[in-house]
ZADOZA-616110 format. One record per atom (N, C-alpha, C): residue in one letter; x, y, z. Coordinates in steps of 0.001 Angstrom, whole numbers. Example, Ala and Ser with C-alpha at 12.3 -4.5 7.8 and 13.67 -1.06 7.14 Angstrom:
BEGIN
<r><rest>A</rest><u>13190</u><v>-5690</v><w>7800</w></r>
<r><rest>A</rest><u>12300</u><v>-4500</v><w>7800</w></r>
<r><rest>A</rest><u>13200</u><v>-3300</v><w>7800</w></r>
<r><rest>S</rest><u>12850</u><v>-2250</v><w>7080</w></r>
<r><rest>S</rest><u>13670</u><v>-1060</v><w>7140</w></r>
<r><rest>S</rest><u>12900</u><v>30</v><w>7870</w></r>
***
This chain:
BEGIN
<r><rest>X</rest><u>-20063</u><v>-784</v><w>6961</w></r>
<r><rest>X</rest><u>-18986</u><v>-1614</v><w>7440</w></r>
<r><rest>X</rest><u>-18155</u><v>-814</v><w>8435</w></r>
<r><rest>X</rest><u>-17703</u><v>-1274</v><w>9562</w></r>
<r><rest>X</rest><u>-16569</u><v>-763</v><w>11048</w></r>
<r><rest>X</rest><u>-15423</u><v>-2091</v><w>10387</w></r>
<r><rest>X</rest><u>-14644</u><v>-1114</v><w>10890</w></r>
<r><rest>X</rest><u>-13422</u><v>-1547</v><w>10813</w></r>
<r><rest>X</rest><u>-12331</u><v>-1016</v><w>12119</w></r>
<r><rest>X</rest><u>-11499</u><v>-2234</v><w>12818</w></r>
<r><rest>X</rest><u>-10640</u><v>-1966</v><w>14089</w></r>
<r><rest>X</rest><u>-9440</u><v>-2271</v><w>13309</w></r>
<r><rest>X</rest><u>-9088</u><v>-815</v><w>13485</w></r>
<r><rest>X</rest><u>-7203</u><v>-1161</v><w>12986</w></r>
<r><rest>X</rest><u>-6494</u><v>-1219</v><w>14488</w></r>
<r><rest>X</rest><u>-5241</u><v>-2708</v><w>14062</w></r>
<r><rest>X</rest><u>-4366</u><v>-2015</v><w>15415</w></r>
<r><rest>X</rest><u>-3138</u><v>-2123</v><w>14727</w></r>
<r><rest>X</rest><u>-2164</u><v>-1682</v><w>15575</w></r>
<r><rest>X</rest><u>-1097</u><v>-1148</v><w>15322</w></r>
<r><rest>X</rest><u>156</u><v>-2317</v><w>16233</w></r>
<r><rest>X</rest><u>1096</u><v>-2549</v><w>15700</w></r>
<r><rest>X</rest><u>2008</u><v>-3427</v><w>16744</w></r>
<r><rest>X</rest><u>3030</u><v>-3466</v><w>16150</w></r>
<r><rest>X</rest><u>4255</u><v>-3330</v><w>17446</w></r>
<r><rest>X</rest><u>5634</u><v>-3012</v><w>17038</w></r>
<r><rest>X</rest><u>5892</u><v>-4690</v><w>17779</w></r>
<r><rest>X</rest><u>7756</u><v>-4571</v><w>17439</w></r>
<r><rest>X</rest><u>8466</u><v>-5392</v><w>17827</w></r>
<r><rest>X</rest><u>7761</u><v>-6528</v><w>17776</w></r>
<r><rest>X</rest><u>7476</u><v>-6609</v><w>16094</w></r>
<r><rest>X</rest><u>6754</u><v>-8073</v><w>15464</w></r>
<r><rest>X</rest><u>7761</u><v>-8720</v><w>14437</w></r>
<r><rest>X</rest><u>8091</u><v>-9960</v><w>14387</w></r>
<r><rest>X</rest><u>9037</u><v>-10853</v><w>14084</w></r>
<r><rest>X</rest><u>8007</u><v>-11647</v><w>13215</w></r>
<r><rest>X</rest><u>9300</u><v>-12186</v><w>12124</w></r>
<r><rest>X</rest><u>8526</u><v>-12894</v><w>10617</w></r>
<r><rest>X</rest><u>8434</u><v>-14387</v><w>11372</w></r>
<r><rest>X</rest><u>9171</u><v>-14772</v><w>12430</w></r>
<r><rest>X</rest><u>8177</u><v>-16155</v><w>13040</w></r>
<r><rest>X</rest><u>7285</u><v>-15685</v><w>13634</w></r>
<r><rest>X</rest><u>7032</u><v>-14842</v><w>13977</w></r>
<r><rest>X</rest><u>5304</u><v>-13827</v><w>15228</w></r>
<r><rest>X</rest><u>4469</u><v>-14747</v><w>14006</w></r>
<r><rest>X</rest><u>4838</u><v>-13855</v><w>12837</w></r>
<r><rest>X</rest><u>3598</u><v>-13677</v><w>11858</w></r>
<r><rest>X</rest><u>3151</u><v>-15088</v><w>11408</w></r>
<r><rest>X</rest><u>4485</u><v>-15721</v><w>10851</w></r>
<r><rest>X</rest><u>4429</u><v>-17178</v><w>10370</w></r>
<r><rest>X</rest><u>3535</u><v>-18208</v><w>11713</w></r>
<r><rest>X</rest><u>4091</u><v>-18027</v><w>12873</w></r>
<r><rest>X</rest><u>2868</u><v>-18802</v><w>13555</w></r>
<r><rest>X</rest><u>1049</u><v>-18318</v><w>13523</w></r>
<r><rest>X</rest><u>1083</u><v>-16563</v><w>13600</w></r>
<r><rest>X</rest><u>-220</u><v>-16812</v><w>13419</w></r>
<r><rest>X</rest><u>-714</u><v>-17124</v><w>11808</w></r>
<r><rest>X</rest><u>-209</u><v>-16750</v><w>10994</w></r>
<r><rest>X</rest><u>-471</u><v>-17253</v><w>9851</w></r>
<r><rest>X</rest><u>-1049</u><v>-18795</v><w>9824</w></r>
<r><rest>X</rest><u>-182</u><v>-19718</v><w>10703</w></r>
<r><rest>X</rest><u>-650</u><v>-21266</v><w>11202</w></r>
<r><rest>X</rest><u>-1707</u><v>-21375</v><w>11767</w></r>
<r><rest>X</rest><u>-2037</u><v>-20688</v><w>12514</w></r>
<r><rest>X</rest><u>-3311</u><v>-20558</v><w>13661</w></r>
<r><rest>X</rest><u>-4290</u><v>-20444</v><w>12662</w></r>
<r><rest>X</rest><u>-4371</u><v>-19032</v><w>12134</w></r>
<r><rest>X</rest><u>-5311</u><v>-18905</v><w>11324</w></r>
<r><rest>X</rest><u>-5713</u><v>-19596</v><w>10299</w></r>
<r><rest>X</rest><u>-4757</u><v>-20078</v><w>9278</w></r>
<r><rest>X</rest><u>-5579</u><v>-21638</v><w>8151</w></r>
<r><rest>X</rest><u>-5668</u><v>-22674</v><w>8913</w></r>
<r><rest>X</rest><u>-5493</u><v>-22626</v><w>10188</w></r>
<r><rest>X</rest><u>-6165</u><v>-24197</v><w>11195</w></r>
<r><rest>X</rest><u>-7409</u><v>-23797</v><w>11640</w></r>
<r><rest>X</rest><u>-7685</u><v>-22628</v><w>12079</w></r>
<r><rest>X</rest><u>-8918</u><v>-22872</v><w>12284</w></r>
<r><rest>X</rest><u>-10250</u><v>-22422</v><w>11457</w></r>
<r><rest>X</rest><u>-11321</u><v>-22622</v><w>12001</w></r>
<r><rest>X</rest><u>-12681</u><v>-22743</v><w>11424</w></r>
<r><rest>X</rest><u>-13470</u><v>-21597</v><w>12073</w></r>
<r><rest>X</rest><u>-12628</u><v>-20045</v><w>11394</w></r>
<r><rest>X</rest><u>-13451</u><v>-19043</v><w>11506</w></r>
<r><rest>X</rest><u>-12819</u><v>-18452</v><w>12770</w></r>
<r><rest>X</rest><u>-13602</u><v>-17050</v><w>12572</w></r>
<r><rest>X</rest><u>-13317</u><v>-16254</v><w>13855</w></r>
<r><rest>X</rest><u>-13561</u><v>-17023</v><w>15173</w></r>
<r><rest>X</rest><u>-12874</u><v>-16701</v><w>16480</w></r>
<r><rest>X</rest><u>-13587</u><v>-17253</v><w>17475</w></r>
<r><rest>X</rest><u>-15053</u><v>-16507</v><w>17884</w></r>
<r><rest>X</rest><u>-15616</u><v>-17958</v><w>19056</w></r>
<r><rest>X</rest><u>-16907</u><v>-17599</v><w>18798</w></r>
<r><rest>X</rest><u>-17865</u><v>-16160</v><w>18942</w></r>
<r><rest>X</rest><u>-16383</u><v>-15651</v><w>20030</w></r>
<r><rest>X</rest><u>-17370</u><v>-14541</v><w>20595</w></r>
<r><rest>X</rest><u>-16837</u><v>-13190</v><w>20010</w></r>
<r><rest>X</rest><u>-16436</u><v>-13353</v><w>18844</w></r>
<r><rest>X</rest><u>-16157</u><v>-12269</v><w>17601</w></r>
<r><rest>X</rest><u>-16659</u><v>-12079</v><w>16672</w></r>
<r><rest>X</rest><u>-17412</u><v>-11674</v><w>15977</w></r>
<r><rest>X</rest><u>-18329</u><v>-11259</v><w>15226</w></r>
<r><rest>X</rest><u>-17410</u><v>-10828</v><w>13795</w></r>
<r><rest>X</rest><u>-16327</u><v>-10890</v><w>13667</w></r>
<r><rest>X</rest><u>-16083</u><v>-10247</v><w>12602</w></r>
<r><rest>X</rest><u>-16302</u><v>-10641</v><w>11059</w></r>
<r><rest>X</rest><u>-15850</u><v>-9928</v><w>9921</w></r>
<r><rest>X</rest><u>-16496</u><v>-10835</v><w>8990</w></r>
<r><rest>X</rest><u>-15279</u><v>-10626</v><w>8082</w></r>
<r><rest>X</rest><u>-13947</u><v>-10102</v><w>8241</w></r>
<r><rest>X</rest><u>-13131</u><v>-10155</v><w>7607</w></r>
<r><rest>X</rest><u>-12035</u><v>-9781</v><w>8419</w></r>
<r><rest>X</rest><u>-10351</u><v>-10325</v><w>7852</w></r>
<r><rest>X</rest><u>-9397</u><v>-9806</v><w>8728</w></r>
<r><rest>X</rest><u>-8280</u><v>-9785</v><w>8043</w></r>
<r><rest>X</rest><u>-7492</u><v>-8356</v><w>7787</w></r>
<r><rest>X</rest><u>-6366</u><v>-7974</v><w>6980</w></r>
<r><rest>X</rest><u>-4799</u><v>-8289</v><w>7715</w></r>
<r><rest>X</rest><u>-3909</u><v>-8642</v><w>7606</w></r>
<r><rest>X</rest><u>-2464</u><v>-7776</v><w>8141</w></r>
<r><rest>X</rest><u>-1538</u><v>-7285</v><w>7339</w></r>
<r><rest>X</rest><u>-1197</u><v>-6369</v><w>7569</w></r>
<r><rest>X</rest><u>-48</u><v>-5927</v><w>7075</w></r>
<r><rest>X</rest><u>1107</u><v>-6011</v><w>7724</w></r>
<r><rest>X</rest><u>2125</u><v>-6536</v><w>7063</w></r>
<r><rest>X</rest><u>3676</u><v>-6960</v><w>7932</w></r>
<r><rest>X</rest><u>4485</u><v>-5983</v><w>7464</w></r>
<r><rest>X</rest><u>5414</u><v>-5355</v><w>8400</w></r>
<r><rest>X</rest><u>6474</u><v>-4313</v><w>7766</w></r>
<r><rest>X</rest><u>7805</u><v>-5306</v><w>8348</w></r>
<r><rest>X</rest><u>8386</u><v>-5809</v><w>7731</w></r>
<r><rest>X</rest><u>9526</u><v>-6897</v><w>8169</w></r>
<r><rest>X</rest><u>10545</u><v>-6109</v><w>8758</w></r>
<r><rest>X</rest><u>10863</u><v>-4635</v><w>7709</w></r>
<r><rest>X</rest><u>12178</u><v>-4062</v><w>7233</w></r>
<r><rest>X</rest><u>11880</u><v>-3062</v><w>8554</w></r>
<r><rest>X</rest><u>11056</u><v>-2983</v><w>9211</w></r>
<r><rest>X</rest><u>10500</u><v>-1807</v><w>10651</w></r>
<r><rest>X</rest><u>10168</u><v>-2766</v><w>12111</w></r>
<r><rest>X</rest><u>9285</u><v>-4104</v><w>11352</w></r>
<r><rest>X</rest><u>9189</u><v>-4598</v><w>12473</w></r>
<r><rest>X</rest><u>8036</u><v>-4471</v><w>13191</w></r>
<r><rest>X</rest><u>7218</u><v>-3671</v><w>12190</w></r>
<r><rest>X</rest><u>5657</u><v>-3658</v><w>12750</w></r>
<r><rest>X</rest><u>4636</u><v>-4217</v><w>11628</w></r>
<r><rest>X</rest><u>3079</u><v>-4126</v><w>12203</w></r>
<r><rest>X</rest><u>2094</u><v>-4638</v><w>11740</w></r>
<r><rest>X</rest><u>1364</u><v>-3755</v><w>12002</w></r>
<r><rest>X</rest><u>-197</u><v>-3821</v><w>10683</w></r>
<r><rest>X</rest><u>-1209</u><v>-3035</v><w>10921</w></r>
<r><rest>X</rest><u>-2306</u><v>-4457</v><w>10584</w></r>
<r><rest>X</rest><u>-2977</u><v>-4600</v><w>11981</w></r>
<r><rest>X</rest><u>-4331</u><v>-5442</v><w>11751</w></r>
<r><rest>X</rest><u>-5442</u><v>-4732</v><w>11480</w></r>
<r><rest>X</rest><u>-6213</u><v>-5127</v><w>10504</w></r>
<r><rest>X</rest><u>-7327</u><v>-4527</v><w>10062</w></r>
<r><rest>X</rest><u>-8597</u><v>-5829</v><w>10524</w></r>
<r><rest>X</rest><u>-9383</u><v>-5723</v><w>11229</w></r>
<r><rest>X</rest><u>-10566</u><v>-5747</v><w>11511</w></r>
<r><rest>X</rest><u>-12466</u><v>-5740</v><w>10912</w></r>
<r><rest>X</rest><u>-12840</u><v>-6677</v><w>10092</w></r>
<r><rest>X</rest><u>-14443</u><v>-6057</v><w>9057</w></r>
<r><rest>X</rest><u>-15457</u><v>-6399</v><w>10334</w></r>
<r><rest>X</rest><u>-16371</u><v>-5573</v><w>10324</w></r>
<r><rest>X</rest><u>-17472</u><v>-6058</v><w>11104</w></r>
<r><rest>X</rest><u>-18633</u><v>-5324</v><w>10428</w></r>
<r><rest>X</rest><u>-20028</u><v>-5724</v><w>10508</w></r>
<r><rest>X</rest><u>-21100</u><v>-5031</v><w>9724</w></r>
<r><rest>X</rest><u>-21466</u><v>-4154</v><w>10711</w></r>
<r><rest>X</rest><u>-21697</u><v>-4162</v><w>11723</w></r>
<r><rest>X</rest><u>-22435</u><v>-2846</v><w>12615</w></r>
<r><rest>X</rest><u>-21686</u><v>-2716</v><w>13863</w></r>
<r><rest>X</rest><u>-21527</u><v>-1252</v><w>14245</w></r>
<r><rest>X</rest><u>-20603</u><v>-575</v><w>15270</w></r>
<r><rest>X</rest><u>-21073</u><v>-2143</v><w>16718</w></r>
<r><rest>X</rest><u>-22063</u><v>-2214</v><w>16814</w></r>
<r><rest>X</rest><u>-22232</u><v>-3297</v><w>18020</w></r>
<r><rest>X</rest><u>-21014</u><v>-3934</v><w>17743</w></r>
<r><rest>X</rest><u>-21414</u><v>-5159</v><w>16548</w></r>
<r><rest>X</rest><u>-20070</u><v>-6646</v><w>16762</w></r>
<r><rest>X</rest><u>-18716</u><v>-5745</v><w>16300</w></r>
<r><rest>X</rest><u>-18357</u><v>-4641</v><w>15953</w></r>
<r><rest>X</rest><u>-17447</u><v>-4215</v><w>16419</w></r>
<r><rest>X</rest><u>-17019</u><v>-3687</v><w>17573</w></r>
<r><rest>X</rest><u>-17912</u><v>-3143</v><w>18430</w></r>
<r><rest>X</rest><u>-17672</u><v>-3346</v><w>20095</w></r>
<r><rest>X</rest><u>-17511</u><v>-4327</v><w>20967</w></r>
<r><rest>X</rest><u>-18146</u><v>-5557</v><w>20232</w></r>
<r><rest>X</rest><u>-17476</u><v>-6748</v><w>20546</w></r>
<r><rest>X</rest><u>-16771</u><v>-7278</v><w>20266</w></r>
<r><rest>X</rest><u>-16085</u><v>-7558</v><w>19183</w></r>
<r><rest>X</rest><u>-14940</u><v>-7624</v><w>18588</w></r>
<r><rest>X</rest><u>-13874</u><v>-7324</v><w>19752</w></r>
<r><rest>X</rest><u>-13838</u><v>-5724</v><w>19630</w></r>
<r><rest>X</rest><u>-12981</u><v>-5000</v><w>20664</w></r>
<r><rest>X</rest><u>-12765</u><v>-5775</v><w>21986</w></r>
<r><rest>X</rest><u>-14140</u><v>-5516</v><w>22765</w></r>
<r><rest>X</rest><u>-13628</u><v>-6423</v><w>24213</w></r>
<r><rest>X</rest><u>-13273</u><v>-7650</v><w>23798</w></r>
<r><rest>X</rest><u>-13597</u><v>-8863</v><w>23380</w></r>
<r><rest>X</rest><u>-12734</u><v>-10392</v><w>22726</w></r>
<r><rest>X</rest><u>-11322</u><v>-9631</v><w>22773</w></r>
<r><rest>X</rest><u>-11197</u><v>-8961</v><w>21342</w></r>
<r><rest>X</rest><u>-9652</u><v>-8686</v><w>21297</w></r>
<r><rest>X</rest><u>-8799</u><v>-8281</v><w>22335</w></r>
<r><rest>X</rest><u>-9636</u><v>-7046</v><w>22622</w></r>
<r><rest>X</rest><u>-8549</u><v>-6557</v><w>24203</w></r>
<r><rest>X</rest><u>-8428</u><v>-7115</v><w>25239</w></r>
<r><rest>X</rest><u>-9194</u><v>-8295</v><w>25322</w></r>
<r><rest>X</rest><u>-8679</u><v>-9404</v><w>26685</w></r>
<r><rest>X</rest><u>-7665</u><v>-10801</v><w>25804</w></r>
<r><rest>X</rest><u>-7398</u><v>-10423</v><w>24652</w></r>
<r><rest>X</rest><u>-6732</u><v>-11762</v><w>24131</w></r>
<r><rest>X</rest><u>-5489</u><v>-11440</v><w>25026</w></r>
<r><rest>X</rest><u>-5011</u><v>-12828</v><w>25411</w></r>
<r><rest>X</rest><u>-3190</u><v>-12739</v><w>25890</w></r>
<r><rest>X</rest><u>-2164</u><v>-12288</v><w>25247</w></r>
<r><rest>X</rest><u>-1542</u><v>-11473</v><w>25119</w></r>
<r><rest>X</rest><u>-639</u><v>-10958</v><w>23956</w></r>
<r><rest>X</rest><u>-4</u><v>-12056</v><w>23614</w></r>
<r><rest>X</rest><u>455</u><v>-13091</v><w>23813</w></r>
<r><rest>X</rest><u>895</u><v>-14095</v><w>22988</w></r>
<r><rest>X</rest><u>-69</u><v>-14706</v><w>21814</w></r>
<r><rest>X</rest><u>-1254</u><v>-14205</v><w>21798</w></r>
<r><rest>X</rest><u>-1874</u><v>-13919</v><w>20853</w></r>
<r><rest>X</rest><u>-1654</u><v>-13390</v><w>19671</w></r>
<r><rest>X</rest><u>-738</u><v>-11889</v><w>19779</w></r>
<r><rest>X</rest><u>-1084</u><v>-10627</v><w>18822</w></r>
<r><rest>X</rest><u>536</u><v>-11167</v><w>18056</w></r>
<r><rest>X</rest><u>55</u><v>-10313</v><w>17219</w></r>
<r><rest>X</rest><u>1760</u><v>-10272</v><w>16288</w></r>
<r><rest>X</rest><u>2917</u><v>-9693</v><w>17373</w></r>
<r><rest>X</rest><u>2821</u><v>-8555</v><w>18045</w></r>
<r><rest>X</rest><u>3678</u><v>-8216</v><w>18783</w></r>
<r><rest>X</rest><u>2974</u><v>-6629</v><w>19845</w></r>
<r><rest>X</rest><u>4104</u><v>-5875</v><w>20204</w></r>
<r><rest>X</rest><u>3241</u><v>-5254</v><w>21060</w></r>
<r><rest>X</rest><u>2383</u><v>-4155</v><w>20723</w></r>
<r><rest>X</rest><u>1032</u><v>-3919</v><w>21226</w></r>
<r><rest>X</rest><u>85</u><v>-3279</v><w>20759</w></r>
<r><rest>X</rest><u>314</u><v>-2007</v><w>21172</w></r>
<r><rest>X</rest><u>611</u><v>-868</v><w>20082</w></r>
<r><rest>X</rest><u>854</u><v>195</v><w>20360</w></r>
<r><rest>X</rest><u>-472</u><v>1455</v><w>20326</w></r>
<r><rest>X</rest><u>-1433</u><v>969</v><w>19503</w></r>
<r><rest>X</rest><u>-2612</u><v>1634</v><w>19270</w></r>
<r><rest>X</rest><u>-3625</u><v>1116</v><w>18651</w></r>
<r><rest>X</rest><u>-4870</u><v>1492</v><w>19147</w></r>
<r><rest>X</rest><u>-6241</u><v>613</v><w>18451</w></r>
<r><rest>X</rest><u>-7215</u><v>1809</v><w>17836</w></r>
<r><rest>X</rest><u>-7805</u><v>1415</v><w>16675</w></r>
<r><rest>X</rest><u>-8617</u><v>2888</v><w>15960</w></r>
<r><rest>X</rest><u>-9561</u><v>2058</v><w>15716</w></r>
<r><rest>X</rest><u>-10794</u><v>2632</v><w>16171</w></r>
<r><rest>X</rest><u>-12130</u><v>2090</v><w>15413</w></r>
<r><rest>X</rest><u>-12834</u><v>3000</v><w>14487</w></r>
<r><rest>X</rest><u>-13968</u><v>2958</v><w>13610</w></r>
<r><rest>X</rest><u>-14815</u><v>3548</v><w>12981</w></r>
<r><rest>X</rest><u>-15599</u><v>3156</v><w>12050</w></r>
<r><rest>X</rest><u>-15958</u><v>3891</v><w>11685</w></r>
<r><rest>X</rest><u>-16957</u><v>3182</v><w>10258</w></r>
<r><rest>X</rest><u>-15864</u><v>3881</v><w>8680</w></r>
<r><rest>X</rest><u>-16071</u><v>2549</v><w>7879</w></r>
<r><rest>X</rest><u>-15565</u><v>2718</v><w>6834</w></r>
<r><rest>X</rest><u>-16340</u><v>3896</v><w>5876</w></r>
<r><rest>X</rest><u>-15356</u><v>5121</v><w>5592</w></r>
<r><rest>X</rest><u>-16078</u><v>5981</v><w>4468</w></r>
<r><rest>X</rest><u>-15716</u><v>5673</v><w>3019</w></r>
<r><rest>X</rest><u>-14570</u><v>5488</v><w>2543</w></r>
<r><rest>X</rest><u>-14525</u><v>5138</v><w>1142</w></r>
<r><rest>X</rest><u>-13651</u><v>3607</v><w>1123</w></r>
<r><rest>X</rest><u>-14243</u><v>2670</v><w>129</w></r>
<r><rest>X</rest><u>-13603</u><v>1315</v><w>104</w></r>
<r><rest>X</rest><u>-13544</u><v>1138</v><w>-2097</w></r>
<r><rest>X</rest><u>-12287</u><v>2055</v><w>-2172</w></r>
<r><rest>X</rest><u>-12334</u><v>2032</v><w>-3706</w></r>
<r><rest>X</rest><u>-11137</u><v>1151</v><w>-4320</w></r>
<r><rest>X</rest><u>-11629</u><v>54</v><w>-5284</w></r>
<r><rest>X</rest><u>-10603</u><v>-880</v><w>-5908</w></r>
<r><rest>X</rest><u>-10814</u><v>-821</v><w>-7236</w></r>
<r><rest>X</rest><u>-9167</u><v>-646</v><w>-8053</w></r>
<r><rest>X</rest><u>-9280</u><v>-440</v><w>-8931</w></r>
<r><rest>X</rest><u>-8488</u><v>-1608</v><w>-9768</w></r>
<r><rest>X</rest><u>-9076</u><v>-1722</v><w>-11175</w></r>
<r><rest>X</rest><u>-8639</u><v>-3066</v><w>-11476</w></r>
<r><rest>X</rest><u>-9659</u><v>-3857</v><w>-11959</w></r>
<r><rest>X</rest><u>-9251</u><v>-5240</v><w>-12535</w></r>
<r><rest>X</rest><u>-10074</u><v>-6053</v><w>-13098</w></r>
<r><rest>X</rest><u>-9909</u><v>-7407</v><w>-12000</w></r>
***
């Protein structure tokens, strides 16, 4: 599993609440994204976000990437301060 984290400041709890809307309206990633899962984390009390990114092989995570990095920032939660790709080394959950 690859995973694209990004990073974004000067993100607002309506940013999030609209894409939150976007996303249970539609029917899946868009087409030319490959991904197969998608996290956020909201920091309200800072004002940033960490998007997390699943893809099965470094390819549709290179595609992923170009889709994402041409989205319009009225797209993103807010402004994109940094993007990290790689392959996932440990994915440990604990719990029932």
């Amino acid at each position: 599993m690859y995973v694209r984290v990004v990073r974004f400041t000067d993100v607002t709890p309506s940013r999030i609440a609209e894409l939150q809307a976007r996303i249970d309206e539609a029917d899946g990633p868009p087409p030319d994204v490959p991904t197969t899962g998608l996290q956020l984390v909201f920091d309200e009390a800072q004002g940033t976000a960490v998007v997390l990114q699943f893809f099965e092989t470094e390819a549709d995570m290179q595609a992923g990437d170009r889709a994402f990095g041409a989205m319009d920032s009225a797209e993103t939660p807010g402004t994109r301060t940094s993007v990290d790709m790689g392959e996932m080394k440990v994915d440990m959950h604990v719990g029932g």
